[in-house]
C-alpha positions as CSV (number, residue, x, y, z in Angstrom):
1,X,-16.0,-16.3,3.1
2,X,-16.8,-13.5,6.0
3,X,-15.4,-10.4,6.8
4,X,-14.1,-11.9,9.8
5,X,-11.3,-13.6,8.2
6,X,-9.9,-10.5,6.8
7,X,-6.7,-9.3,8.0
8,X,-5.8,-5.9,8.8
9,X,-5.1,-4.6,5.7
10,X,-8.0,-6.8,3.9
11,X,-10.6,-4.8,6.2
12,X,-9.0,-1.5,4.9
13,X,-9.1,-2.4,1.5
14,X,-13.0,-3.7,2.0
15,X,-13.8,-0.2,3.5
16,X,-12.7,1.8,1.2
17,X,-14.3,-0.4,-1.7
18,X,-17.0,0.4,0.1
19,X,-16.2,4.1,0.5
20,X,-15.7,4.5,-3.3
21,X,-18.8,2.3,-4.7
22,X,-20.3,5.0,-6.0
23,X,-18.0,5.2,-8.5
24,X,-18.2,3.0,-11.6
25,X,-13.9,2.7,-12.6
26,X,-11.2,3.9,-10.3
27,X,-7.1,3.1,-10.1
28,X,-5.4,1.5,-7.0
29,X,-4.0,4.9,-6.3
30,X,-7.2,6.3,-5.8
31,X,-7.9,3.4,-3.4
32,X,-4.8,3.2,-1.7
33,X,-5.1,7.2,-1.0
34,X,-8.7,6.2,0.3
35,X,-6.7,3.6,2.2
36,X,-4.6,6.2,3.8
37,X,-7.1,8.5,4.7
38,X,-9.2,5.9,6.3
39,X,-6.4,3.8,8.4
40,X,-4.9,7.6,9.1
41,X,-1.7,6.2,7.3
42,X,1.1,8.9,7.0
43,X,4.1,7.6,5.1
44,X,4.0,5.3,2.3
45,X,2.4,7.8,-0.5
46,X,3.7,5.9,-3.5
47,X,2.6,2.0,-1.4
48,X,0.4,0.2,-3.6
49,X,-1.9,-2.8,-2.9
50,X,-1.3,-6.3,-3.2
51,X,-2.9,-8.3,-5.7
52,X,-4.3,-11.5,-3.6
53,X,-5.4,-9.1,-0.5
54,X,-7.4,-7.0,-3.1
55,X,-8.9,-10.2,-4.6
56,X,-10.1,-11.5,-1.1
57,X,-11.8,-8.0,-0.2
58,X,-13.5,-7.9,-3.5
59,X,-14.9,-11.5,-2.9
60,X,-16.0,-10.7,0.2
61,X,-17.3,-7.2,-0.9
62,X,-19.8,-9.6,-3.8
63,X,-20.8,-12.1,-1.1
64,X,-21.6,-9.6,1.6
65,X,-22.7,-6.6,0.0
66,X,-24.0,-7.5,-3.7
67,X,-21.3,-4.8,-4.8
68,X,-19.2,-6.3,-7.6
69,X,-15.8,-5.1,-9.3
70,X,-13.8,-6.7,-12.1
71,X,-9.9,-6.3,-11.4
72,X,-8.1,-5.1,-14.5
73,X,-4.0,-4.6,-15.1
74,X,-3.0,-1.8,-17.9
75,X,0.2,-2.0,-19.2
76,X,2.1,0.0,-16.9
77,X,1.3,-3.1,-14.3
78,X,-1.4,-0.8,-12.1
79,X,-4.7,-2.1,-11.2
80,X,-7.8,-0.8,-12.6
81,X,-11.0,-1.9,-11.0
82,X,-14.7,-1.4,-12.8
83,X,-18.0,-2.1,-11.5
84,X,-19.8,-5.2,-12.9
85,X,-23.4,-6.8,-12.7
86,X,-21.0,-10.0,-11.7
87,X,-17.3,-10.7,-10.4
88,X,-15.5,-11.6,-13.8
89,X,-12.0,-13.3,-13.2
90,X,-9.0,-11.9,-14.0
91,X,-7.2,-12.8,-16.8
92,X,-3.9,-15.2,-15.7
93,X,-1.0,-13.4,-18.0
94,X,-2.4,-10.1,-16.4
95,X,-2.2,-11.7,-12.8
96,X,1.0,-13.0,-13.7
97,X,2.8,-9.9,-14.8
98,X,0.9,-7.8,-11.7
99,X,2.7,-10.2,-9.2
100,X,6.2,-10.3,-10.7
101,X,6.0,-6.5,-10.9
102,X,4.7,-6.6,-6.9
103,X,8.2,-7.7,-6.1
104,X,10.1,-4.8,-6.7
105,X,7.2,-2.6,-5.9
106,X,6.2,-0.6,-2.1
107,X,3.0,-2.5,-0.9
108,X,1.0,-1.9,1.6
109,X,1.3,-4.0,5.0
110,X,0.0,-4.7,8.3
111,X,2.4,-3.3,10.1
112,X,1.7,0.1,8.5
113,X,-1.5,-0.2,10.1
114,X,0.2,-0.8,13.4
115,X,2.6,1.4,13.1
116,X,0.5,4.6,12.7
117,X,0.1,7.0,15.9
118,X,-3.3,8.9,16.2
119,X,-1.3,11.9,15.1
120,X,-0.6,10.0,11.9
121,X,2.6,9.4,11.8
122,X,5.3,6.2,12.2
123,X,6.2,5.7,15.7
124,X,9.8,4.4,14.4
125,X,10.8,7.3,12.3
126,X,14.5,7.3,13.3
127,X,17.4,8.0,11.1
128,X,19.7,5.6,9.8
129,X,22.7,7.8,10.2
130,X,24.0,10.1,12.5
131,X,25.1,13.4,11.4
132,X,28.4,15.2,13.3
133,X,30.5,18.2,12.5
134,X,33.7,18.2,11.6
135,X,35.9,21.9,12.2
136,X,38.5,21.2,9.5
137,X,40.3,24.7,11.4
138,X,41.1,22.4,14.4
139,X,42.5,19.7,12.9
140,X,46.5,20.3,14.1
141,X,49.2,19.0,11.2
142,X,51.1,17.5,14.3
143,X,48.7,15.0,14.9
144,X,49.2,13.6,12.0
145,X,53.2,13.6,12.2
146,X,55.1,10.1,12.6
147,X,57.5,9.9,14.8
């Protein structure tokens, strides 16, 4: 595998492995706020990171750079990763219950990379609804009135 097949998000990921190597355990939040600082993210502060584009980086991050991390899940579902002397894998219940809770979770996307300005903030930040006043004091009782 090269770096070259990374997506968007992948190459994120892989730079801020990169960025935090010299540190020997960290959380996904940590990386994802790396993440955010790096791809000059603005919105999505609770976003976390998919399992299988975290998996790819860190294989790609062993073959390319001799750095390697062990992915571990704590209870609460969040990924810890620790630095090894070799990839280990990841155990499957773990993997399982990480991707079943990914459904109902915020993760992190290409199009939040794309969607970034160089001011840091989502282009599309319209509202959903519109907000008018209403004068109550206007309102006349004869409109209401059936004839």
């Amino acid at each position: 595998m090269e770096a070259t097949e990374l997506n968007p998000i992948q190459t994120e990921i892989l730079k801020a492995l990169e960025d935090l190597s010299e540190k020997a355990t960290f959380t996904e939040f940590i990386l994802a706020k790396k993440i955010r600082q790096n791809g000059k993210i603005g919105g999505n502060k609770k976003a976390g990171i998919s399992l299988a584009d975290l998996e790819k980086s860190v294989a790609i991050l062993a073959s390319s750079k001799n750095i390697f991390y062990s992915i571990h899940v704590n209870s609460a579902n969040d990924l810890i990763l620790k630095k090894e002397a070799e990839t280990k894998p990841m155990d499957m219940d773990a993997k399982k219950r990480r991707q079943s809770s990914e459904k109902s979770m915020s993760i992190f996307s290409n199009g939040d990379l794309s969607e970034t300005s160089k001011s840091g903030k989502s282009t599309n930040s319209r509202k959903r609804t519109e907000r008018k006043n209403l004068n109550v004091k206007q309102i006349h009782i004869e409109d209401f009135d059936d004839e």
